[in-house]
VOVEX-467034 format. One record per atom (N, C-alpha, C): residue in three letters; atom name; x, y negated, z negated. Coordinates in steps of 0.02 Angstrom, whole numbers, plus 50000, padded with zeros to 5 digits. Example, Ala and Ser with C-alpha at 12.3 -4.5 7.8 and 13.67 -1.06 7.14 Angstrom:
<sites>
{code = ALA site = N u = 50660 v = 50284 w = 49610}
{code = ALA site = CA u = 50615 v = 50225 w = 49610}
{code = ALA site = C u = 50660 v = 50165 w = 49610}
{code = SER site = N u = 50642 v = 50112 w = 49646}
{code = SER site = CA u = 50684 v = 50053 w = 49643}
{code = SER site = C u = 50645 v = 49998 w = 49606}
</sites>
This chain:
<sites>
{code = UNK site = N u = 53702 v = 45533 w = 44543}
{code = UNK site = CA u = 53694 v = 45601 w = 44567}
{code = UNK site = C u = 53761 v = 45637 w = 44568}
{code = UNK site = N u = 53812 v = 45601 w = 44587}
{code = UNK site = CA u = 53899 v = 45634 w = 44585}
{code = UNK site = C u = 53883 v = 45679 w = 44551}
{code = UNK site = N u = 53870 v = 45633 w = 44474}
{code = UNK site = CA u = 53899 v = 45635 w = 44378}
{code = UNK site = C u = 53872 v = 45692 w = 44368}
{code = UNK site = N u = 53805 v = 45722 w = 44398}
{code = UNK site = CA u = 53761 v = 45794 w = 44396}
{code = UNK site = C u = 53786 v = 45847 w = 44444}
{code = UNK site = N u = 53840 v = 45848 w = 44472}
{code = UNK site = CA u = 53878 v = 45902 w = 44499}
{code = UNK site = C u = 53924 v = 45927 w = 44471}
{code = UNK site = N u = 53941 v = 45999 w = 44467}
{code = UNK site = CA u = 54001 v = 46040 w = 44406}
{code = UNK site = C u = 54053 v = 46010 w = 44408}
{code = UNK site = N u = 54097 v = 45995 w = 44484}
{code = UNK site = CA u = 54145 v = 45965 w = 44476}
{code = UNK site = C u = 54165 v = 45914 w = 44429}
{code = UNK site = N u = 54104 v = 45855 w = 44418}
{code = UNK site = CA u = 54103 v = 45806 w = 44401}
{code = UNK site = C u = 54071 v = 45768 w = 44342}
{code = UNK site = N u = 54044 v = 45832 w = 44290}
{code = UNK site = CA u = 54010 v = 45832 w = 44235}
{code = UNK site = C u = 54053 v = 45788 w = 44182}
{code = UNK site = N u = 54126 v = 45806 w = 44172}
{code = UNK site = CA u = 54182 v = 45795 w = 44127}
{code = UNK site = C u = 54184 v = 45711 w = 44147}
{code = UNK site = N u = 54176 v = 45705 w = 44203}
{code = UNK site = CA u = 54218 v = 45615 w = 44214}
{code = UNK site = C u = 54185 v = 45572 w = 44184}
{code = UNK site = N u = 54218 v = 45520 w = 44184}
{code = UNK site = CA u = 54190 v = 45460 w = 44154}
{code = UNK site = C u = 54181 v = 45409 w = 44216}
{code = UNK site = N u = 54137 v = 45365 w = 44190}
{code = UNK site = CA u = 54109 v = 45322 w = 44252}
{code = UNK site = C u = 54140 v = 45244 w = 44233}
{code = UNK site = N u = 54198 v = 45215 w = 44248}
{code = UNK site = CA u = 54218 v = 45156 w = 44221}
{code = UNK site = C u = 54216 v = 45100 w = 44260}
{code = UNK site = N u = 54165 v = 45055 w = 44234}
{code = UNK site = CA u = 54160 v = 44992 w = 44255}
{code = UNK site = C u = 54199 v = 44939 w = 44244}
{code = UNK site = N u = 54202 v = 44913 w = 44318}
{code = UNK site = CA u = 54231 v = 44845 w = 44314}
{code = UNK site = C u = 54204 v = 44793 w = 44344}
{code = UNK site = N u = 54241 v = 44745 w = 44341}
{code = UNK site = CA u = 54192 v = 44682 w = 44398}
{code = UNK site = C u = 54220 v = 44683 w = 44459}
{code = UNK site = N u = 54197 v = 44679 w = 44509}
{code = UNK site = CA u = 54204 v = 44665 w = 44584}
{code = UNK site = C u = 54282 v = 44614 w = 44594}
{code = UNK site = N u = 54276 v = 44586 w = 44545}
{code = UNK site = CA u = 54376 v = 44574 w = 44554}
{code = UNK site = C u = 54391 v = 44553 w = 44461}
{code = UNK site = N u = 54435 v = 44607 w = 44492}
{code = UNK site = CA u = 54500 v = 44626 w = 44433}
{code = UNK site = C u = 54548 v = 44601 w = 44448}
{code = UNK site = N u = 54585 v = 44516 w = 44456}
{code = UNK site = CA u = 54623 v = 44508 w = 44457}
{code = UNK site = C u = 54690 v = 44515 w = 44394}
{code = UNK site = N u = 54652 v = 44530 w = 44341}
{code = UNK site = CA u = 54716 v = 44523 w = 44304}
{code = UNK site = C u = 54762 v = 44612 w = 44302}
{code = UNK site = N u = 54718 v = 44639 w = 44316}
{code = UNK site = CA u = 54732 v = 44710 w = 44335}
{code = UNK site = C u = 54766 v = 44723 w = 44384}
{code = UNK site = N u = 54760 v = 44684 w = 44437}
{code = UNK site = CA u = 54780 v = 44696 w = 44524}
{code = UNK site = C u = 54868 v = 44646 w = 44523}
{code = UNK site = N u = 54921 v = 44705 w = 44541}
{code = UNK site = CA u = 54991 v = 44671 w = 44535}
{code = UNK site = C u = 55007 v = 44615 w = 44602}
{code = UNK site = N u = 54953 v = 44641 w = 44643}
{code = UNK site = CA u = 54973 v = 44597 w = 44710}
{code = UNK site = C u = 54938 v = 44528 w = 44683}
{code = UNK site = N u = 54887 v = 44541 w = 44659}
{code = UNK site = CA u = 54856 v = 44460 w = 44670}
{code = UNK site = C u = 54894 v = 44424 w = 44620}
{code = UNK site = N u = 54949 v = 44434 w = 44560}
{code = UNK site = CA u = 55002 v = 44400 w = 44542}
{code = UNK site = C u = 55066 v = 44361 w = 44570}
{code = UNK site = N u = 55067 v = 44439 w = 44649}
{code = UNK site = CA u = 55125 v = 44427 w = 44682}
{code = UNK site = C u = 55083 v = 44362 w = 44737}
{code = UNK site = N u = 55041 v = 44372 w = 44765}
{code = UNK site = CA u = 55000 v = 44310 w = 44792}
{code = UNK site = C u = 54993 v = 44249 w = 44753}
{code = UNK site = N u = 54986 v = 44250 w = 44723}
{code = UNK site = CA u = 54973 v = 44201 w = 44659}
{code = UNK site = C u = 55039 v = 44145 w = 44647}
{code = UNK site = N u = 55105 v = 44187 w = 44649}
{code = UNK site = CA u = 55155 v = 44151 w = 44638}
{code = UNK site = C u = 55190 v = 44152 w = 44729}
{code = UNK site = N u = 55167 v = 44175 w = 44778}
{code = UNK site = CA u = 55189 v = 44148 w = 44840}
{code = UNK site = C u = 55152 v = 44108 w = 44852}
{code = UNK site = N u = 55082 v = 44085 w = 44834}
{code = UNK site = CA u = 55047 v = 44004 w = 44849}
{code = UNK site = C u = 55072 v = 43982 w = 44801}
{code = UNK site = N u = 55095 v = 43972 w = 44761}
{code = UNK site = CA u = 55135 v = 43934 w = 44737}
{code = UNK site = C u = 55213 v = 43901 w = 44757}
{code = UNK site = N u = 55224 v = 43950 w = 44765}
{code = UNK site = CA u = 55300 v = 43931 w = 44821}
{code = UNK site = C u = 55276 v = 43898 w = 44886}
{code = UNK site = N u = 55231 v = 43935 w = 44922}
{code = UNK site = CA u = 55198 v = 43890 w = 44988}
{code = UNK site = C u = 55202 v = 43826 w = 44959}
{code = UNK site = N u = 55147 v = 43811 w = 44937}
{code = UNK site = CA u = 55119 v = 43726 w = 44897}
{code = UNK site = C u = 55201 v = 43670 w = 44877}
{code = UNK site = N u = 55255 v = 43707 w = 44848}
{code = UNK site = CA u = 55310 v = 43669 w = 44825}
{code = UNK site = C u = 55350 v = 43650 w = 44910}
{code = UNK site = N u = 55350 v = 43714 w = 44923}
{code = UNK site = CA u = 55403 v = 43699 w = 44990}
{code = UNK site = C u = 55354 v = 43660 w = 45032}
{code = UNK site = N u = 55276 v = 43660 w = 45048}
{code = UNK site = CA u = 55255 v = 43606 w = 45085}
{code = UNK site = C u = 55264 v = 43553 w = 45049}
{code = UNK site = N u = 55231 v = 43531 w = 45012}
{code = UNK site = CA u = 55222 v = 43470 w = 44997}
{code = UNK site = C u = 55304 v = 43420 w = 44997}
{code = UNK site = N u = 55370 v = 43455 w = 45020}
{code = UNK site = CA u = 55439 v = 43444 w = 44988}
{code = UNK site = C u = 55439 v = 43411 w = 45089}
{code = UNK site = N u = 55389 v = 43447 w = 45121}
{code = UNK site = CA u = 55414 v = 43461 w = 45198}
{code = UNK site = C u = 55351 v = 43432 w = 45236}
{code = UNK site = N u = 55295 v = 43391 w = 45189}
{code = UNK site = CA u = 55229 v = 43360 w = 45236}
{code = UNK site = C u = 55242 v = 43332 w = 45286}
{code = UNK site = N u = 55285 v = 43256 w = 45245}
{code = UNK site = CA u = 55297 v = 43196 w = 45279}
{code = UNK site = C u = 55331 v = 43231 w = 45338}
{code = UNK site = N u = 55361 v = 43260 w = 45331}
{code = UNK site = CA u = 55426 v = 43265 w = 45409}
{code = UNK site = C u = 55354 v = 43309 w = 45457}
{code = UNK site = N u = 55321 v = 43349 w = 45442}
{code = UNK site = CA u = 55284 v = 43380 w = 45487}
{code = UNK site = C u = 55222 v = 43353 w = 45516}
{code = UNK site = N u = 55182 v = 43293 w = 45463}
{code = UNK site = CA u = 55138 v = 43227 w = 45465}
{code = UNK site = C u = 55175 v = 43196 w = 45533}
{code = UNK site = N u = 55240 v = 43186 w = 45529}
{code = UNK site = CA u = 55296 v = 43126 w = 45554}
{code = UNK site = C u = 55302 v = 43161 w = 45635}
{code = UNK site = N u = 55288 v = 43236 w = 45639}
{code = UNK site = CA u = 55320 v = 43270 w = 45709}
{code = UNK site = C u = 55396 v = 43261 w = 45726}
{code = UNK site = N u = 55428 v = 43276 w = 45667}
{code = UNK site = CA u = 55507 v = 43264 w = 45655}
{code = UNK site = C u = 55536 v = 43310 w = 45708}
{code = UNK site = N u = 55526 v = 43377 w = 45691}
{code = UNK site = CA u = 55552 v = 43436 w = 45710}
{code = UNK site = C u = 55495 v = 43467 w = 45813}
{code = UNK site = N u = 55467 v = 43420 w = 45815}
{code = UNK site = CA u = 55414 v = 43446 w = 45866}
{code = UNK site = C u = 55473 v = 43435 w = 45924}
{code = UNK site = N u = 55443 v = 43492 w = 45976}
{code = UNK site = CA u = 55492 v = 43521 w = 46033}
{code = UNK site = C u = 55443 v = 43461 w = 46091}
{code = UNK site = N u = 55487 v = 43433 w = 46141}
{code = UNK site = CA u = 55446 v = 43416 w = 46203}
{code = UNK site = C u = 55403 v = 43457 w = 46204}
{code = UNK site = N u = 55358 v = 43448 w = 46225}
{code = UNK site = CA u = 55319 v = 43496 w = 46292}
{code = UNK site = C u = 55230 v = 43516 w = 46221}
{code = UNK site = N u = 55269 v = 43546 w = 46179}
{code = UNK site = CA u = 55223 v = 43573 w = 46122}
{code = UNK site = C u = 55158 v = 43517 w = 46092}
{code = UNK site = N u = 55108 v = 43557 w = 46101}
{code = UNK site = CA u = 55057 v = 43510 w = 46093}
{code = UNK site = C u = 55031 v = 43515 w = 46016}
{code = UNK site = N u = 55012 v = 43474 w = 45982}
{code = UNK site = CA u = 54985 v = 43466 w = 45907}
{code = UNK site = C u = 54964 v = 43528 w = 45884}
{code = UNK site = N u = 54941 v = 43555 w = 45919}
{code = UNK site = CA u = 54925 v = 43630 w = 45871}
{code = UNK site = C u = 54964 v = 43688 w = 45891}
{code = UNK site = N u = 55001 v = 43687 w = 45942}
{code = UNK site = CA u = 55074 v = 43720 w = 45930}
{code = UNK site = C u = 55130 v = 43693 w = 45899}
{code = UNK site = N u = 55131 v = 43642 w = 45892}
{code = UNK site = CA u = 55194 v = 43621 w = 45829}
{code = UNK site = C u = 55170 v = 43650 w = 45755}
{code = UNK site = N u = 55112 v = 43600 w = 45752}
{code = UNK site = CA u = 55076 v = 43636 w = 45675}
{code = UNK site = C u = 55089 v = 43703 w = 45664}
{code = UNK site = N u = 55047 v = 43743 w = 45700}
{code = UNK site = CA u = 55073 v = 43818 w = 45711}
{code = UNK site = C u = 55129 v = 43847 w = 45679}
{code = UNK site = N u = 55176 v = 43828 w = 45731}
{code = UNK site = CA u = 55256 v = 43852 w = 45717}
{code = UNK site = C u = 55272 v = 43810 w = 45646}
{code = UNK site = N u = 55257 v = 43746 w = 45636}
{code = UNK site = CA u = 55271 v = 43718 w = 45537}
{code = UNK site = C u = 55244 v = 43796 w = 45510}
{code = UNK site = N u = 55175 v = 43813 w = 45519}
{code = UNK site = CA u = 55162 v = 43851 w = 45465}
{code = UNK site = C u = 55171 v = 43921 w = 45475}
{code = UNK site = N u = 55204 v = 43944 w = 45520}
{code = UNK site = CA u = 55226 v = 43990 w = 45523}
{code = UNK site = C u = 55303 v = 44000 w = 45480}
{code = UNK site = N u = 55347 v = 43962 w = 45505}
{code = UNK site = CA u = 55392 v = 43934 w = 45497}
{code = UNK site = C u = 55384 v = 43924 w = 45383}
{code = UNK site = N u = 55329 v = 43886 w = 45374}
{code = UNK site = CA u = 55326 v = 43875 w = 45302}
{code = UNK site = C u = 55314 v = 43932 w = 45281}
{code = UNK site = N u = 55270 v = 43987 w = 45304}
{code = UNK site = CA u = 55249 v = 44029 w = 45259}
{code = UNK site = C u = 55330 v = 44094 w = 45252}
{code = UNK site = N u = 55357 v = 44100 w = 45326}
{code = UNK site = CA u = 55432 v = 44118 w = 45317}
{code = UNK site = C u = 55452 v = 44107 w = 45255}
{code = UNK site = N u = 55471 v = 44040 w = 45257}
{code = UNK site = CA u = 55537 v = 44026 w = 45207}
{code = UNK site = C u = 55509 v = 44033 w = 45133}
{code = UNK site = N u = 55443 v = 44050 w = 45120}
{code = UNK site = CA u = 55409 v = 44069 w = 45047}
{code = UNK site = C u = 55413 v = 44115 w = 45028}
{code = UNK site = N u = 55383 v = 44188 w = 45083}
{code = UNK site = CA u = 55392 v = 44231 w = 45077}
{code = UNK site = C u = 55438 v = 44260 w = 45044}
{code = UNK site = N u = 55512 v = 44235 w = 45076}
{code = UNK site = CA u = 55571 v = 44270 w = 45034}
{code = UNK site = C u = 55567 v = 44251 w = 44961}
{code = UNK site = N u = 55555 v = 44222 w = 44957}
{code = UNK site = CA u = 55526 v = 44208 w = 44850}
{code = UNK site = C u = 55515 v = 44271 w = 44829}
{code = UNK site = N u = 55471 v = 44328 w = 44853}
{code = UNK site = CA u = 55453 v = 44355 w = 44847}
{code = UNK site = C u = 55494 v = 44424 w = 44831}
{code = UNK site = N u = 55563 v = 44427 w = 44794}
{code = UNK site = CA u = 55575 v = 44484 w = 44796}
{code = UNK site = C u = 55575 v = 44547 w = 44763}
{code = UNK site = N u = 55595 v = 44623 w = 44766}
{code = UNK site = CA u = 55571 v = 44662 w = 44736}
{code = UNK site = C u = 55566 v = 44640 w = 44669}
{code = UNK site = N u = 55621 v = 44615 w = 44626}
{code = UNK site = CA u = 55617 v = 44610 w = 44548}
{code = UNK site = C u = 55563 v = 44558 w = 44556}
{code = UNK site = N u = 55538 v = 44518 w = 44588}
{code = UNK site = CA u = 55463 v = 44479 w = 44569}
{code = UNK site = C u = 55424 v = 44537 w = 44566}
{code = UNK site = N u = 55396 v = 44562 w = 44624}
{code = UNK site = CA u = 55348 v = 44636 w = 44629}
{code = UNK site = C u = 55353 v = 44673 w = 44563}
{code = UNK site = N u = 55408 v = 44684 w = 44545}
{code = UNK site = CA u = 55404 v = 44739 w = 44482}
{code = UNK site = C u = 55382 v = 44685 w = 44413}
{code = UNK site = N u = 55412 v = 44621 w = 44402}
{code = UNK site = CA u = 55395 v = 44587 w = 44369}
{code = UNK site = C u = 55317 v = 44574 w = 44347}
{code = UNK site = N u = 55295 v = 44556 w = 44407}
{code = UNK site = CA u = 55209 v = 44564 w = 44391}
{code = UNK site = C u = 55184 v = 44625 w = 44402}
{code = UNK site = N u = 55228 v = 44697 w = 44411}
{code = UNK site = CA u = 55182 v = 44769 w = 44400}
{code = UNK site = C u = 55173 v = 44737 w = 44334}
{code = UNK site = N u = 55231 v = 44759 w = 44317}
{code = UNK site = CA u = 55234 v = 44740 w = 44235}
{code = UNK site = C u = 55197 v = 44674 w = 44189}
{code = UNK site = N u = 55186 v = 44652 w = 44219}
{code = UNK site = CA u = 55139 v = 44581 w = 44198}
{code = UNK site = C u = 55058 v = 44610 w = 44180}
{code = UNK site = N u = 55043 v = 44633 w = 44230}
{code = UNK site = CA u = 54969 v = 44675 w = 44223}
{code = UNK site = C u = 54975 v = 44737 w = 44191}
{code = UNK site = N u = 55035 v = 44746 w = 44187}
{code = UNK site = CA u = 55020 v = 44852 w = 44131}
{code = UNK site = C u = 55007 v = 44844 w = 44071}
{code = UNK site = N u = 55001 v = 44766 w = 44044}
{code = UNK site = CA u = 54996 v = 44733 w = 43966}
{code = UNK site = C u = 54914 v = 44761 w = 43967}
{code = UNK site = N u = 54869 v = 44748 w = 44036}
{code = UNK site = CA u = 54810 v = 44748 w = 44009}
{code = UNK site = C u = 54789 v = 44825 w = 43993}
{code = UNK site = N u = 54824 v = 44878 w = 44024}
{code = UNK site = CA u = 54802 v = 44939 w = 44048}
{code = UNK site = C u = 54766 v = 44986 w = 43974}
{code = UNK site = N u = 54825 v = 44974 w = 43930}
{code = UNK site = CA u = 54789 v = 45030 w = 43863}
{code = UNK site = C u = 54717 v = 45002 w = 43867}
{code = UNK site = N u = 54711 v = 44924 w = 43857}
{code = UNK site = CA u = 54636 v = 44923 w = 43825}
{code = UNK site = C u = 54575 v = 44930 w = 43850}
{code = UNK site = N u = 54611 v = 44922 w = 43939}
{code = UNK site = CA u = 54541 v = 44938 w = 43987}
{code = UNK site = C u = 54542 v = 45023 w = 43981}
{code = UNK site = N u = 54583 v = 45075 w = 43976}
{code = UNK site = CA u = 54579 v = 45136 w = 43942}
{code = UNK site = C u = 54539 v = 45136 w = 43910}
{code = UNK site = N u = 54553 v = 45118 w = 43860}
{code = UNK site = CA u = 54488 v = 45134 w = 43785}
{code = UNK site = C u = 54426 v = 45094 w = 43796}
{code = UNK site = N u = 54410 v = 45066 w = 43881}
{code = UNK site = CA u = 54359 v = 45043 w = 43889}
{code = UNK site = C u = 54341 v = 44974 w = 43834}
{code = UNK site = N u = 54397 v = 44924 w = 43833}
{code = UNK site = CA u = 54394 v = 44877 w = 43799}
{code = UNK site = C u = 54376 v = 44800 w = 43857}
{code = UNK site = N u = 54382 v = 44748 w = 43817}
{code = UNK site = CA u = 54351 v = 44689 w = 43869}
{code = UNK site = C u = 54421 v = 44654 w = 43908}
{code = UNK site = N u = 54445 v = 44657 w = 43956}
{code = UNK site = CA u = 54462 v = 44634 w = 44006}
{code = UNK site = C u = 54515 v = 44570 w = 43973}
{code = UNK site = N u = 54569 v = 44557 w = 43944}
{code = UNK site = CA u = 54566 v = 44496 w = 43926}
{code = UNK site = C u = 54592 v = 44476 w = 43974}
{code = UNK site = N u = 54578 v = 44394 w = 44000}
{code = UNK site = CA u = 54603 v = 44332 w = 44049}
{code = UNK site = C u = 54652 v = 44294 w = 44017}
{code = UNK site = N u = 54690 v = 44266 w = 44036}
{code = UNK site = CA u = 54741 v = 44226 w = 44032}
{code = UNK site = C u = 54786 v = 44234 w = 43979}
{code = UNK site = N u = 54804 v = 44314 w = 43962}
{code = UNK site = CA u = 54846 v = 44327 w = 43914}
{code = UNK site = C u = 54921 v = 44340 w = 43952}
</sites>
């Protein structure tokens, strides 16, 4: 009904699927901070398995807690602007062809 209003006679109606990840620059930038998560845990299990770093007093799911608070910290900084612009630019490869209303390619 829009598409039958004056305003809106000219537009085009462009479909996509319900997730466009190769389109979307964040879910790249996500993409490569679980990845950094996953390296720096698995480098830091044993000691947090072990309760290396646990404070008196702190009970199992406040130590855990503060590990993953604490883990997702020190990943984060991975994350900086030249990554962000890196994967704008990672996804603007797909942009001409979804323009000309072409097929989506994955894992290019």
């Amino acid at each position: 009904m829009v598409f039958q209003e004056e305003n809106y006679k000219l537009a085009t109606l462009l479909r996509l699927g319900p997730y466009s990840a190769p389109i979307n620059p964040i879910e790249a930038v996500w993409s490569f901070m679980k990845a950094k998560l996953n390296e720096v845990h698995s480098e830091r299990m044993m000691n947090m398995l072990n309760n290396v770093d646990k404070l008196p007093g702190d009970t199992q799911i406040q130590y855990r807690l503060k590990y993953l608070e604490k883990l997702i910290n020190d990943s984060i900084i991975q994350v900086t602007p030249l990554k962000c612009l890196n994967c704008c630019n990672h996804v603007m490869q797909h942009y001409p062809n979804i323009m000309a209303l072409g097929d989506l390619q994955v894992g290019v």
